[in-house]
N, C-alpha and C positions, 0 to 999 in steps of 0.2 A: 623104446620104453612103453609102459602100457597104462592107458586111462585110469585113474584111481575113479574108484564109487562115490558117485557125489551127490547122487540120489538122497534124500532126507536128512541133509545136512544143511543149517542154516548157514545163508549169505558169507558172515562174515570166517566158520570152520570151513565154506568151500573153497574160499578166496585163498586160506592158511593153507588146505590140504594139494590143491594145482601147483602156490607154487613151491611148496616143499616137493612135488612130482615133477617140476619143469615141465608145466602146462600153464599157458594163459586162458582164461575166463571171458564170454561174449554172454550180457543178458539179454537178448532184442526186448524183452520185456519188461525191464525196466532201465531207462534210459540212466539213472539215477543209482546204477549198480554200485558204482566204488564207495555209496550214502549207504547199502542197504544191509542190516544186519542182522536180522532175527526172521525174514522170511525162509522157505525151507524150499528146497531146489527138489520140485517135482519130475522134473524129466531132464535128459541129458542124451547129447551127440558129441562125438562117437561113445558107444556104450561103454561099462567098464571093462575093462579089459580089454581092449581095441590096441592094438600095436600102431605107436603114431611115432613121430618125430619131436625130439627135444624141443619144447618152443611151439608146437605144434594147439592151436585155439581149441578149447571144447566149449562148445554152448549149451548152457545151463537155459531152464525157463523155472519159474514161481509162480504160475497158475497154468491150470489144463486150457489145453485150446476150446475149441467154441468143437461140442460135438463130445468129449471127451470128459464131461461132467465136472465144468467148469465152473468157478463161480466163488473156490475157496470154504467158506466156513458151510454152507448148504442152505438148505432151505430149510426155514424158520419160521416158516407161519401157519396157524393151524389148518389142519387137514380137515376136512369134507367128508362124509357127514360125522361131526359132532354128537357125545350121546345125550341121549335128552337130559332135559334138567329136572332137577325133582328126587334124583335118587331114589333108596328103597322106597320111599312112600308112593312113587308112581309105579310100581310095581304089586304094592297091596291093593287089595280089594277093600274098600269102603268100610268101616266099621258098622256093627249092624246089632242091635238091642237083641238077644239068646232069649229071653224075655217076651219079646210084643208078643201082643193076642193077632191070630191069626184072625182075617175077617174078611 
């Protein structure tokens, strides 16, 4: 039989789709797998399509590893450098009298 894709499929459609393929499910990453339902299975061994044996483990993970731009939702806090504040007005020149006597 052959790996179904389980890639982007949360917890509880990947648990549905192994074992409608007779394949059992291993998270190492969350201990708390048969609890977990709406995270979404970023990586998977053996790949889809993988010719295994009935009954045969595929391990699923829910976050990238350490190196692999890890971390889930990203990064969220403002970025360096900042533009100034002030808007158009720091960018006009001074208002200036058309008018003054030169002297």
């Amino acid at each position: 039989m052959r790996v179904p894709r389980l890639v982007g499929l949360m917890a509880v459609d990947a648990r549905e789709t192994a074992e409608a393929r007779g394949v059992f499910l291993a998270a190492p990453d969350r201990p708390d797998f048969d609890l977990t339902v709406v995270d979404y299975v970023v990586r998977q061994y053996p790949l889809p399509g993988s010719e295994v044996p009935r009954g045969a483990v595929v391990t699923v993970w829910f976050d990238l590893g350490e190196g692999e731009g890890g971390g889930g939702a990203g990064v969220r806090e403002p970025r360096l450098p900042q533009p100034p504040s002030g808007g158009l007005q720091r960018e006009l020149d001074p208002p200036h009298d058309p008018f003054a006597l030169l002297g």
